[in-house]
Residue frames as a rotation matrix with the C-alpha (Angstrom) as fourth column:
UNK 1
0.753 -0.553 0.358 -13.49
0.085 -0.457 -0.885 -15.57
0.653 0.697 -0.297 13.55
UNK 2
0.261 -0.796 -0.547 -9.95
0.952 0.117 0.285 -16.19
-0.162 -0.594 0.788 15.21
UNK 3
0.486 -0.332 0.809 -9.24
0.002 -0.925 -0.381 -12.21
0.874 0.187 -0.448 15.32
UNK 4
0.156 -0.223 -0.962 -6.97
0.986 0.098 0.138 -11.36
0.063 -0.970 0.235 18.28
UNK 5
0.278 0.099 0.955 -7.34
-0.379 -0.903 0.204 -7.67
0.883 -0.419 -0.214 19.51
UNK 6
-0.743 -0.668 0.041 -5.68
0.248 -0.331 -0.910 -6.00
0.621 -0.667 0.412 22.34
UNK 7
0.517 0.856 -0.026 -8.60
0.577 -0.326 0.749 -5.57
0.632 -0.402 -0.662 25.39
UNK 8
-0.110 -0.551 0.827 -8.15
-0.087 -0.824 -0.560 -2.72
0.990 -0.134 0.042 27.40
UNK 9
0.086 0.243 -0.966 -7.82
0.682 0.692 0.234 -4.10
0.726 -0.680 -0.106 31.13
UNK 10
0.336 -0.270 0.902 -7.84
-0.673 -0.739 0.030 -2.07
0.659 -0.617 -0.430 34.36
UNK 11
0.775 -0.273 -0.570 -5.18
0.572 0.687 0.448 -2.36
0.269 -0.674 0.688 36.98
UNK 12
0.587 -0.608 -0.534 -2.48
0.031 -0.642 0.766 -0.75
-0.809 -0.466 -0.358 38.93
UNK 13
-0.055 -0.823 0.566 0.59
0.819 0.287 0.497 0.46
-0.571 0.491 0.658 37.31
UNK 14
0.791 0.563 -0.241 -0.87
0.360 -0.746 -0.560 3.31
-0.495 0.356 -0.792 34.30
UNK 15
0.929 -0.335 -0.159 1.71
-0.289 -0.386 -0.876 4.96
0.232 0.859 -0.456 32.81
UNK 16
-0.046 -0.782 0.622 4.45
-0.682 0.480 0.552 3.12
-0.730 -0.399 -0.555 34.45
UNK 17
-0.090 0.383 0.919 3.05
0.518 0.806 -0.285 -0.16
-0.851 0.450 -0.271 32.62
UNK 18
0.995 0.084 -0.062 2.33
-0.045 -0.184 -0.982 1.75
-0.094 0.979 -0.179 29.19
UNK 19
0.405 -0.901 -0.156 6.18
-0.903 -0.421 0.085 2.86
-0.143 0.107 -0.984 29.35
UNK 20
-0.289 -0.474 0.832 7.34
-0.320 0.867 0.382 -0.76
-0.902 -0.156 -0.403 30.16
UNK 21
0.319 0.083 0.944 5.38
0.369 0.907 -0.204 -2.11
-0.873 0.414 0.259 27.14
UNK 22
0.937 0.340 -0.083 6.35
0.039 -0.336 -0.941 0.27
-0.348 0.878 -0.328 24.73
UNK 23
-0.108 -0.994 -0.022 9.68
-0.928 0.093 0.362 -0.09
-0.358 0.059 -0.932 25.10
UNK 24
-0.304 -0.293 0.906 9.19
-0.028 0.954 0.299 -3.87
-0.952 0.065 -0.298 24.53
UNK 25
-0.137 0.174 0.975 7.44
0.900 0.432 0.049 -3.40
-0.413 0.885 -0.216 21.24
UNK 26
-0.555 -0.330 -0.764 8.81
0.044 -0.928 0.369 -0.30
-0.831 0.171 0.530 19.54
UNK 27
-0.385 -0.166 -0.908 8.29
-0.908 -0.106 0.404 -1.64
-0.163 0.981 -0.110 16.29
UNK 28
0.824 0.536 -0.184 6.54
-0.562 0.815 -0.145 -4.64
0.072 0.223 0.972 14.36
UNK 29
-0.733 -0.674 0.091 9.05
-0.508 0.632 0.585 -7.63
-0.452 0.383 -0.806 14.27
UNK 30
-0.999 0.015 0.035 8.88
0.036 0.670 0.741 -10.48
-0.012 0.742 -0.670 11.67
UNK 31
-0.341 0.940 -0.007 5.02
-0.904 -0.326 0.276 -11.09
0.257 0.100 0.961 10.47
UNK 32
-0.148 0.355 -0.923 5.51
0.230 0.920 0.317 -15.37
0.962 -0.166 -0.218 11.00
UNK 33
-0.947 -0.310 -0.081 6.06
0.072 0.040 -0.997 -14.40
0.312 -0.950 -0.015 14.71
UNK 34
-0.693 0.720 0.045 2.17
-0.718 -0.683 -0.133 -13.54
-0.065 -0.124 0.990 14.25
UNK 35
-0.245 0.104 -0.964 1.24
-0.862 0.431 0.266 -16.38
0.443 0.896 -0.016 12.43
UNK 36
-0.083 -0.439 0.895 -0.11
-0.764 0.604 0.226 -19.57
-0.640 -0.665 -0.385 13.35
UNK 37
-0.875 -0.401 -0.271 1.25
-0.484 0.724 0.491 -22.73
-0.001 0.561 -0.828 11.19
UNK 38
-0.922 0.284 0.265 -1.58
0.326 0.936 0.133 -24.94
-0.210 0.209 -0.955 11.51
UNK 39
-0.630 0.748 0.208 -4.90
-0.167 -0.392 0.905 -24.34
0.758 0.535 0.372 9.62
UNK 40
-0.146 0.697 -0.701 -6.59
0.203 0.715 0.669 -26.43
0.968 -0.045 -0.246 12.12
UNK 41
-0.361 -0.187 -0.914 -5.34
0.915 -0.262 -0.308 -25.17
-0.182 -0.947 0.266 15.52
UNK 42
-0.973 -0.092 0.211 -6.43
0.118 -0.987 0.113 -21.82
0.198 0.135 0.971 14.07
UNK 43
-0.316 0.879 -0.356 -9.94
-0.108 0.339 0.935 -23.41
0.943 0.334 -0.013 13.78
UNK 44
-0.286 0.018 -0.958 -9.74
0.868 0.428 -0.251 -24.86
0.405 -0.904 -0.139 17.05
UNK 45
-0.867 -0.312 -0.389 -8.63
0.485 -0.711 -0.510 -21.44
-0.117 -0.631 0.767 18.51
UNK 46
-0.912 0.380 0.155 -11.53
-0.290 -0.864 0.411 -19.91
0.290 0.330 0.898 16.81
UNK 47
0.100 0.972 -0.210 -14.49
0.097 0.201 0.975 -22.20
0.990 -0.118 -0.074 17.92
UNK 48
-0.479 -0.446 -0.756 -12.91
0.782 0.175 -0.599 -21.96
0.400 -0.878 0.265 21.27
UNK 49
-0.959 0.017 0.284 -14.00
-0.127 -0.919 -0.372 -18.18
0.255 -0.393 0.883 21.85
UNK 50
-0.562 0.777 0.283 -17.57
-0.776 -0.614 0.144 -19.95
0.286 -0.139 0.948 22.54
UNK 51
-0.127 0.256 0.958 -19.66
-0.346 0.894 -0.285 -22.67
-0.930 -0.368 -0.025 24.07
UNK 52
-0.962 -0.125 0.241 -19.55
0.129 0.571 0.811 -25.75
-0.239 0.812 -0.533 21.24
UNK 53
-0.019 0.940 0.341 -23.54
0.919 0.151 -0.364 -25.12
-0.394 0.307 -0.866 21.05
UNK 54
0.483 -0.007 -0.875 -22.84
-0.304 -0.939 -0.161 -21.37
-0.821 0.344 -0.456 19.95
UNK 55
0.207 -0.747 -0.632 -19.92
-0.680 -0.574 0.457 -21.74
-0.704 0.335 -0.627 17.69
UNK 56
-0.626 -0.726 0.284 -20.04
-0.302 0.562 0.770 -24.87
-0.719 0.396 -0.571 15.98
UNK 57
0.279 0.539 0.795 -22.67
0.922 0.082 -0.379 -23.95
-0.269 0.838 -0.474 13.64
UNK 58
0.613 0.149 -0.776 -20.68
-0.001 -0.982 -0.190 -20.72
-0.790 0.117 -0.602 12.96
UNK 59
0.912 -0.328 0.248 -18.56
0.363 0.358 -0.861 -20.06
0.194 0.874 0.445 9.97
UNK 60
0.589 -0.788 -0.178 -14.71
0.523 0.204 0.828 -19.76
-0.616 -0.581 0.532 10.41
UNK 61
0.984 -0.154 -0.089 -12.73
-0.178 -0.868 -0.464 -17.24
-0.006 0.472 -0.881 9.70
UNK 62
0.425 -0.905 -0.001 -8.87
0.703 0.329 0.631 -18.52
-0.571 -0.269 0.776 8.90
UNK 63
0.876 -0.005 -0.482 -6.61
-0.221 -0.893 -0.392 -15.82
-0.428 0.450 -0.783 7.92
UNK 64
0.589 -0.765 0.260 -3.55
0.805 0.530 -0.267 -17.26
0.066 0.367 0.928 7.18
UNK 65
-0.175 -0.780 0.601 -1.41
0.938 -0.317 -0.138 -14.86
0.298 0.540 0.787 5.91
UNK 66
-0.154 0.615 0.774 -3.97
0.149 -0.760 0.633 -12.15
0.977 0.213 0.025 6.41
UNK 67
-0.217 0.094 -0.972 -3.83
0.651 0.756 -0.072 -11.90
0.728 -0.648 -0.225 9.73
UNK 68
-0.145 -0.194 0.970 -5.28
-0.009 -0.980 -0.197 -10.05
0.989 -0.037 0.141 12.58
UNK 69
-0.051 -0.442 -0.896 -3.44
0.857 0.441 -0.267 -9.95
0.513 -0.781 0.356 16.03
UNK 70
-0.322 -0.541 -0.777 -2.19
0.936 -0.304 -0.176 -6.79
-0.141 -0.784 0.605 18.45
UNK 71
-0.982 -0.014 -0.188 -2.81
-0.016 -0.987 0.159 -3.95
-0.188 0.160 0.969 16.09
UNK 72
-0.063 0.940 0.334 -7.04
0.185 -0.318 0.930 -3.77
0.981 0.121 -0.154 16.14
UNK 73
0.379 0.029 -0.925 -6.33
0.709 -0.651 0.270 -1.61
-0.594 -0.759 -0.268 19.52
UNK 74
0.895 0.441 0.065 -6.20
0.428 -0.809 -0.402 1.40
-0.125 0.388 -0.913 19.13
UNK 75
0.523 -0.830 0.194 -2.73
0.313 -0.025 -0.950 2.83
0.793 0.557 0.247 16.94
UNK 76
0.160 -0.477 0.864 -1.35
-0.621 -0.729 -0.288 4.99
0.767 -0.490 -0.413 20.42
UNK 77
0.853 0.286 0.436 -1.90
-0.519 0.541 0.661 1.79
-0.047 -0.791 0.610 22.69
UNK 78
0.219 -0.973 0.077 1.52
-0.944 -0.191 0.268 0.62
-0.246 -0.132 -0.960 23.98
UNK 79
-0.368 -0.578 0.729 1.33
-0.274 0.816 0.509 -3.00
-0.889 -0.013 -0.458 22.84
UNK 80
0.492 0.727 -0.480 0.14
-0.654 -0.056 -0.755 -2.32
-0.575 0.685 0.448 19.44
UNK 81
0.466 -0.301 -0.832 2.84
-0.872 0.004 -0.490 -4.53
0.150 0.954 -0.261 18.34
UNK 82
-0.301 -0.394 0.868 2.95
-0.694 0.715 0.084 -7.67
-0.654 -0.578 -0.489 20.61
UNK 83
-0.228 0.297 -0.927 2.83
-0.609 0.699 0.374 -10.96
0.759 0.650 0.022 18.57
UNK 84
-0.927 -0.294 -0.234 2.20
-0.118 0.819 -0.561 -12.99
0.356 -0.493 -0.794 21.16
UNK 85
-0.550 0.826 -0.125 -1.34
-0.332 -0.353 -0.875 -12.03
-0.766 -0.440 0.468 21.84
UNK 86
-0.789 0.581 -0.198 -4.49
0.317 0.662 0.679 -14.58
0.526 0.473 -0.707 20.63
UNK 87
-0.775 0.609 -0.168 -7.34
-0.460 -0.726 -0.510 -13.10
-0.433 -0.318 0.843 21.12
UNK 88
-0.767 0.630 0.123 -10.66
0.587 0.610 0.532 -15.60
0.260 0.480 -0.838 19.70
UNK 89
-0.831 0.552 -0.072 -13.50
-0.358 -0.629 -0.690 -14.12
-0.426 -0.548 0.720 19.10
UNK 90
-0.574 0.740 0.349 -17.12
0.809 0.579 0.102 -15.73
-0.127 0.341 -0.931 18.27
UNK 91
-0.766 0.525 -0.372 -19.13
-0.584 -0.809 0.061 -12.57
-0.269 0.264 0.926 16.60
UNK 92
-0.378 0.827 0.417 -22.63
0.562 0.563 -0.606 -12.62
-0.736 0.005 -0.677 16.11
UNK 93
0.361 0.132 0.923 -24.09
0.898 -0.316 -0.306 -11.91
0.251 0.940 -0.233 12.29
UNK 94
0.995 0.096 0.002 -24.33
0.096 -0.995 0.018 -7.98
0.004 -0.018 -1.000 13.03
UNK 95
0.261 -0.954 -0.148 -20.60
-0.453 -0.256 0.854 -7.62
-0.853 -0.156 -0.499 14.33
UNK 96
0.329 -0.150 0.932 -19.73
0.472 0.882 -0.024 -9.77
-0.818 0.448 0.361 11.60
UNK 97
0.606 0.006 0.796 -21.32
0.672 -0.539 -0.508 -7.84
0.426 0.842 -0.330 8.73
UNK 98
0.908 0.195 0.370 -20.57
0.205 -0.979 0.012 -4.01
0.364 0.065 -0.929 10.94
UNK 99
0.889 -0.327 0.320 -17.60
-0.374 -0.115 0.920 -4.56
-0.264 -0.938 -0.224 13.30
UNK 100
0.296 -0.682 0.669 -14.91
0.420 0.722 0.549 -7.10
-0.858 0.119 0.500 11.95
UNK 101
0.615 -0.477 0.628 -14.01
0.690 -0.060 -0.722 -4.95
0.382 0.877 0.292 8.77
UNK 102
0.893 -0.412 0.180 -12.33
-0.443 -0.876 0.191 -2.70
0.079 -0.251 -0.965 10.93
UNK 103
0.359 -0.744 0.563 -9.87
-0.208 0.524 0.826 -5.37
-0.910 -0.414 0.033 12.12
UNK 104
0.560 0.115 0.820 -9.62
0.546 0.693 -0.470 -6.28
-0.623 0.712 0.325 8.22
UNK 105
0.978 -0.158 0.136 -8.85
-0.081 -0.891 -0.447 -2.89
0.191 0.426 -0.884 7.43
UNK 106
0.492 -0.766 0.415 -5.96
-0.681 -0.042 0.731 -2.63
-0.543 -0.642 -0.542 9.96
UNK 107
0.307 -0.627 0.716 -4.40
0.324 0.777 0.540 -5.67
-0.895 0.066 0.441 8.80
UNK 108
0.763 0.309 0.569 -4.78
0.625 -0.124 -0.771 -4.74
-0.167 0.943 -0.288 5.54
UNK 109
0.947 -0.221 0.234 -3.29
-0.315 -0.781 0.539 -1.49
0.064 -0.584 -0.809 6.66
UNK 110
0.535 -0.739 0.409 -0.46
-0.231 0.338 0.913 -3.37
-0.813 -0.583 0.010 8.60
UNK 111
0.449 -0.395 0.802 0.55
0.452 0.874 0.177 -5.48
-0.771 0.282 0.571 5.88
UNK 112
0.725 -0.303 0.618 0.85
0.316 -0.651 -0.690 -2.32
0.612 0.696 -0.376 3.03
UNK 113
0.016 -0.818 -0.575 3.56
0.985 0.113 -0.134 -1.35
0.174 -0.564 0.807 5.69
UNK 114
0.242 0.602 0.761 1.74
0.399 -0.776 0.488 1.60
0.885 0.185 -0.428 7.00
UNK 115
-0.952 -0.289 -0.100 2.84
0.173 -0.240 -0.955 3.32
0.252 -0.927 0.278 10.49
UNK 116
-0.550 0.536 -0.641 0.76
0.802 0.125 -0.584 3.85
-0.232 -0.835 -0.499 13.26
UNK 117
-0.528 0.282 -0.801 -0.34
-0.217 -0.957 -0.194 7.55
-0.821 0.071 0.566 12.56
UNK 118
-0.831 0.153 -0.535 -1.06
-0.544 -0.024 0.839 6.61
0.116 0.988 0.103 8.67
UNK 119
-0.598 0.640 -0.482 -3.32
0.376 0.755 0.537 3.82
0.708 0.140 -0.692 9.89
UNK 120
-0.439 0.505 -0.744 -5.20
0.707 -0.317 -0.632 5.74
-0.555 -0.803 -0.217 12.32
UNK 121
-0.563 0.177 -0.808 -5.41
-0.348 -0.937 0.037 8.56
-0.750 0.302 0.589 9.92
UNK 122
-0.721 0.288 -0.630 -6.85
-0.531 0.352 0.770 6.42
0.444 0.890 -0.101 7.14
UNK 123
-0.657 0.711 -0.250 -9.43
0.658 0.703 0.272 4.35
0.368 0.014 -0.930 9.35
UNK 124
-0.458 0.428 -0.779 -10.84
0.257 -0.775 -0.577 8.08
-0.851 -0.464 0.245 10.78
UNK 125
-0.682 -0.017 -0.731 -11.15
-0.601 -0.556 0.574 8.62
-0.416 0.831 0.369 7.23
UNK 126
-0.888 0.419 -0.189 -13.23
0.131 0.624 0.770 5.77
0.440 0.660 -0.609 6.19
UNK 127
-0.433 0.718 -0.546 -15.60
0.743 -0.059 -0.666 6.24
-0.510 -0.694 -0.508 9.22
UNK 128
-0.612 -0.233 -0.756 -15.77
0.156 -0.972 0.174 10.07
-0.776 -0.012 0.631 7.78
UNK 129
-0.525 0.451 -0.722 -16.89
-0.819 -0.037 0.573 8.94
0.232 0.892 0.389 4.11
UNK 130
0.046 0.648 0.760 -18.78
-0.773 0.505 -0.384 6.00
-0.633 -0.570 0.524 5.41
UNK 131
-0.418 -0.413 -0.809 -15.98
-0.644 0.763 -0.057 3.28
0.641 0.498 -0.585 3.53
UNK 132
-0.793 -0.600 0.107 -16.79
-0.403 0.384 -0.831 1.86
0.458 -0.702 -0.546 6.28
UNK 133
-0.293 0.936 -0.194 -20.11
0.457 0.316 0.831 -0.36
0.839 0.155 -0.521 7.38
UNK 134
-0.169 0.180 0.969 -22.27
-0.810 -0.586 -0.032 1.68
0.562 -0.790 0.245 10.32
UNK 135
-0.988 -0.154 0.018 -22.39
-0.138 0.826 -0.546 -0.51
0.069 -0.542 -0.837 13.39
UNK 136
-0.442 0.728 -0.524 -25.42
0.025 0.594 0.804 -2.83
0.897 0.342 -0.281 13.60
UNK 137
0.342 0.437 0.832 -28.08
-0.939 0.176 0.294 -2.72
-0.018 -0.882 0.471 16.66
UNK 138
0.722 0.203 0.662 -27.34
-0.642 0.553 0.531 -5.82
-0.258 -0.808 0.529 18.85
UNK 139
0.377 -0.814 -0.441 -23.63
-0.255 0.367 -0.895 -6.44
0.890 0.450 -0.070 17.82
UNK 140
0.294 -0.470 0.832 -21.43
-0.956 -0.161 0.247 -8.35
0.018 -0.868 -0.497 20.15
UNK 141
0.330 -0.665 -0.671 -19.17
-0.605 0.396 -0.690 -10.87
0.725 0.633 -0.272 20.47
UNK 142
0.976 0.190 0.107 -18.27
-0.173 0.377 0.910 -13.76
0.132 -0.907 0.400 22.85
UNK 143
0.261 -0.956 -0.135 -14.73
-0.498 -0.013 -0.867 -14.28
0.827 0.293 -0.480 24.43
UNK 144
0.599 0.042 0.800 -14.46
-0.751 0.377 0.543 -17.15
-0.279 -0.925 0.258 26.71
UNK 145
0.867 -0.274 -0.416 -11.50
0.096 0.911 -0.400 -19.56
0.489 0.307 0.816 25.36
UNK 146
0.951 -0.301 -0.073 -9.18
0.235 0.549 0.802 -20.78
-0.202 -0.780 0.593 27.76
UNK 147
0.580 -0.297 0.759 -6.56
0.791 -0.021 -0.612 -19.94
0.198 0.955 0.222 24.89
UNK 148
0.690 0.088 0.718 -6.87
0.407 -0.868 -0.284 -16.46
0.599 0.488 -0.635 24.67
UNK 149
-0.309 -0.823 -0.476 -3.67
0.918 -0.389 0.076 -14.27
-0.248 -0.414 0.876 25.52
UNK 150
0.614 0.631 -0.473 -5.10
0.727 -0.686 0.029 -10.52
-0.307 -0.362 -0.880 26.28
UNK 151
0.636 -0.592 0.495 -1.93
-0.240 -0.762 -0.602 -8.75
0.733 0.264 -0.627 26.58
UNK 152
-0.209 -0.920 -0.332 1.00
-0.025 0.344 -0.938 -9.19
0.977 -0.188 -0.095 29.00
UNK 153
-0.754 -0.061 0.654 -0.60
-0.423 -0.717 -0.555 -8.04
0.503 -0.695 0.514 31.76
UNK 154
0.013 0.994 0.105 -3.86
-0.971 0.038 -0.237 -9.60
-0.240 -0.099 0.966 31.52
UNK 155
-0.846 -0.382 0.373 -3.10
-0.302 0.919 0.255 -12.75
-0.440 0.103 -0.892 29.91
UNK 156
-0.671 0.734 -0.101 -5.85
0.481 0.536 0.694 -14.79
0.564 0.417 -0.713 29.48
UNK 157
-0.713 0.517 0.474 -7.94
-0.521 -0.843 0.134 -12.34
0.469 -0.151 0.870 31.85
UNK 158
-0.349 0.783 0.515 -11.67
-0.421 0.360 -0.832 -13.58
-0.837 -0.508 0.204 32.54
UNK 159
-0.898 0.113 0.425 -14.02
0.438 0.132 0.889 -14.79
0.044 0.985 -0.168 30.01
UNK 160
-0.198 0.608 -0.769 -16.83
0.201 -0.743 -0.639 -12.40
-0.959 -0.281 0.025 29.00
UNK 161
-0.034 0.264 0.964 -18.83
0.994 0.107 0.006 -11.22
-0.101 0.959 -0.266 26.33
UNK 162
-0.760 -0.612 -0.217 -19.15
0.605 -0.789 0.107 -8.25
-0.237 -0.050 0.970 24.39
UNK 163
0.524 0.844 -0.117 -21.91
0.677 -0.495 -0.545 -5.63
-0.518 0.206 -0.830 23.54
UNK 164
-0.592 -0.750 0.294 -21.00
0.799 -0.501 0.332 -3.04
-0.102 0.431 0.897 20.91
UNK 165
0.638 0.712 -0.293 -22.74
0.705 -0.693 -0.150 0.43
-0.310 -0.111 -0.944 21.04
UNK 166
0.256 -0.087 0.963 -22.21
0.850 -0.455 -0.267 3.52
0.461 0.886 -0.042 18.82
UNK 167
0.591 0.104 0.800 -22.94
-0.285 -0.901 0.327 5.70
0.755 -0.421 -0.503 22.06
UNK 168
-0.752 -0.552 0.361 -21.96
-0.462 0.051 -0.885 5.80
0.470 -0.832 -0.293 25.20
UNK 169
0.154 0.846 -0.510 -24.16
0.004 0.516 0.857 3.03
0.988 -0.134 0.076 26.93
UNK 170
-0.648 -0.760 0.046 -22.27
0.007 -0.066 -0.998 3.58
0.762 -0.646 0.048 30.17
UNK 171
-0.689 0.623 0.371 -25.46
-0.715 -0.496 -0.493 4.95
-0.123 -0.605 0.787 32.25
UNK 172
-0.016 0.669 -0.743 -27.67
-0.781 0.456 0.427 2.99
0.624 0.588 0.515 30.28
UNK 173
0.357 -0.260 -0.897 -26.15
-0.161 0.929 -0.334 -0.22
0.920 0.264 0.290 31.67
UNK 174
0.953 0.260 0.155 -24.90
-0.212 0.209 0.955 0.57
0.216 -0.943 0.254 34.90
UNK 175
0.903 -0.260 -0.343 -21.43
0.043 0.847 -0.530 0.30
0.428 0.464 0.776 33.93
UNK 176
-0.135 -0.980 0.149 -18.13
0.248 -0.179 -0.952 0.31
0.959 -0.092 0.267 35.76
UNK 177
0.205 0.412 0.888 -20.71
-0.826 -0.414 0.383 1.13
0.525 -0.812 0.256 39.27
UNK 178
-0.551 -0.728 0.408 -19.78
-0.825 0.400 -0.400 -0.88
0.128 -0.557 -0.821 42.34
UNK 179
-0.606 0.258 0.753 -20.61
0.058 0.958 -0.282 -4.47
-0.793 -0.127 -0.595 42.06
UNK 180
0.556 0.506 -0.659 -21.89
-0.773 0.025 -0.634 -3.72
-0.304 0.862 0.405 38.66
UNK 181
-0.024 -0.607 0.794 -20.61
0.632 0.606 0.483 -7.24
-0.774 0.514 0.369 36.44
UNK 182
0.541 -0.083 0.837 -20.60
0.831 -0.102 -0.547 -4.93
0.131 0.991 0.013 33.35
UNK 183
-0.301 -0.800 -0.519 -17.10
0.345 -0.599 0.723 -3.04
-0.889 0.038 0.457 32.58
UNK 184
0.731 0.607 -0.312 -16.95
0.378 -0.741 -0.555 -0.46
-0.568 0.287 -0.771 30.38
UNK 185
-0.234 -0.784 -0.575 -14.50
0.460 -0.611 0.644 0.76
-0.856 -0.114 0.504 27.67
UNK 186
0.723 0.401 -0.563 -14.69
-0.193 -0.665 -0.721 3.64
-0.664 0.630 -0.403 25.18
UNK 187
0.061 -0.606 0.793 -12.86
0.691 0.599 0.404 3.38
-0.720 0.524 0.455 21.71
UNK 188
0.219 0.470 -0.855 -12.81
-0.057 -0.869 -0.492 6.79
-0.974 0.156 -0.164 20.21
UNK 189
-0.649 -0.500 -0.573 -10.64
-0.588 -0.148 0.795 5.52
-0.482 0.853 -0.198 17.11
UNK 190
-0.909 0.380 0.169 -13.14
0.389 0.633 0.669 3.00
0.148 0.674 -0.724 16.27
UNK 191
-0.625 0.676 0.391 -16.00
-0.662 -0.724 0.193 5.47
0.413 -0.138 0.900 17.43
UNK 192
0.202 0.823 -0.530 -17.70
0.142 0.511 0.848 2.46
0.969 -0.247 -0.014 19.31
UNK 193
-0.056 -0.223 0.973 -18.28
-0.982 -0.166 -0.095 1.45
0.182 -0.961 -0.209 23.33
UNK 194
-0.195 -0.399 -0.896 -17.28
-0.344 0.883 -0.319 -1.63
0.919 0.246 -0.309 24.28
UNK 195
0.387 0.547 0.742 -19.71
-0.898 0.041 0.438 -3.07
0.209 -0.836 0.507 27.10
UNK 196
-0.595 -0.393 -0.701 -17.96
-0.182 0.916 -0.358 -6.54
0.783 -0.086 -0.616 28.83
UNK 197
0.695 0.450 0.561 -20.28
-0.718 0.452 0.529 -8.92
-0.015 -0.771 0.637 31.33
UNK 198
-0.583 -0.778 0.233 -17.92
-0.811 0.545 -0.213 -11.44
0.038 -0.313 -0.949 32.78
UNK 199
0.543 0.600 -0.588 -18.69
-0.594 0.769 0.235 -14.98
0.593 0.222 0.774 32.93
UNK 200
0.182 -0.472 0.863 -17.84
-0.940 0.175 0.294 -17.54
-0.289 -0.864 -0.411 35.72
UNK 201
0.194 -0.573 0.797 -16.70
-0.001 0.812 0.584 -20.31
-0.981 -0.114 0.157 33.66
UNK 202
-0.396 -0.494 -0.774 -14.94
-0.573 -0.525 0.629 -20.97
-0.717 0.693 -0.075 29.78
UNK 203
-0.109 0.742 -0.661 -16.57
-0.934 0.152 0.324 -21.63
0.341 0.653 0.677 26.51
UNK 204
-0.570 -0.043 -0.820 -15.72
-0.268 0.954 0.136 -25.76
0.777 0.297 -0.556 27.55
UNK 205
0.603 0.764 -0.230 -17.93
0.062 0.242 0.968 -25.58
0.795 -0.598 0.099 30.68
UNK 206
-0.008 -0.493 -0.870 -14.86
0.992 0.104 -0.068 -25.53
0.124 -0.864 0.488 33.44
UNK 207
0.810 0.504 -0.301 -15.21
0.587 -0.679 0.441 -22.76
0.018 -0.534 -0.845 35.88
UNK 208
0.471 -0.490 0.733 -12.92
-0.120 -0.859 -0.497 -19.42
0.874 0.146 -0.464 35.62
UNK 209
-0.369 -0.389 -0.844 -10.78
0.892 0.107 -0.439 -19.54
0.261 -0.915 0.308 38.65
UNK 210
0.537 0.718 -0.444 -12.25
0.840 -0.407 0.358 -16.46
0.076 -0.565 -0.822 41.39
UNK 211
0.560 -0.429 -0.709 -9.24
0.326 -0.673 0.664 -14.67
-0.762 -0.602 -0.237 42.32
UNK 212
0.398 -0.029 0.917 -8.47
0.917 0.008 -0.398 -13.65
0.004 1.000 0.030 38.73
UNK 213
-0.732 -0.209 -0.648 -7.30
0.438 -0.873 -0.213 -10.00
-0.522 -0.440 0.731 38.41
């Protein structure tokens, strides 16, 4: 599923950086600016987020029109409204069924020309009445395409998969500890944790460069 979400990266800067990007994207601009034109590059982009033995028996999500880019970070996050961010992901079944209707929502959401507050306030609400599917034991998702544009800051980042958890798996895992490979981020609007193991080379087999940030 070509979904592109905003990953939350660590690095210098903090609220300097938030300030800088919100100023650049106050506001949505145009929705083509989101868009990409070719059914097929969309494909591409999407089998990309995984080795060809993972992904090319998977089924493809093309959204066309429907599209979901910047805003499946969380509504207060300062680049909720960058178009310029591609973001493949290769979900496995669980995330599929439990995980990916959030991003559906949002768009959804996006496209009824909802503000930030309204769409936060309305996916807190589905969680609330369970609209909304409970997350699945052993969800997670792979991101490793060469492609993939993170956020301004991050770019194309590392490549790395994902582990979704309901709790806080932090301890559990060992995460964010020194020379731990597994980062750690919390998502309180989607009520999930969001466990990343890096990988040292991209979905096509060529090696990640080292001195990444």
């Amino acid at each position: 599923m070509a979904f592109a979400l905003l990953i939350l990266l660590p690095g210098p800067g903090g609220q300097a950086v938030a300030q800088a990007a919100k100023a650049a994207y106050p506001a949505m601009p145009p929705l083509d600016q989101y868009l990409i034109s070719d059914e097929q590059s969309e494909i591409s982009l999407a089998r990309s987020a995984a080795p060809s033995s993972i992904s090319d028996g998977g089924e493809v999500m093309v959204l066309g029109r429907l599209v979901e880019r910047s805003w499946a970070q969380g509504t207060d996050e300062a680049e909720f409204w960058n178009p310029k961010m591609r973001a493949p992901h290769c979900f496995n079944a669980q995330a599929a069924r439990s995980f990916a209707p959030i991003y559906l929502m949002k768009t959804r959401l996006v496209l009824a020309g909802k503000s930030q507050a309204e769409i936060a306030q309305a996916i807190a609400t589905a969680l609330d009445k369970n609209e909304l599917p409970a997350l699945e034991p052993g969800a997670m998702a792979y991101m490793m395409s060469k492609q993939q544009y993170l956020n301004d800051r991050g770019k194309s980042w590392h490549p790395h998969v994902m582990f979704y958890s309901p709790g806080d798996m932090t301890k559990t895992w060992g995460a964010d500890d020194p020379n731990s490979p597994v980062m750690v981020a919390n998502d309180p609007q989607e009520r999930v944790t969001v466990l990343f193991v890096l990988a040292d080379k991209w979905s096509d087999g060529a090696a990640a460069p080292k001195n990444m940030p």
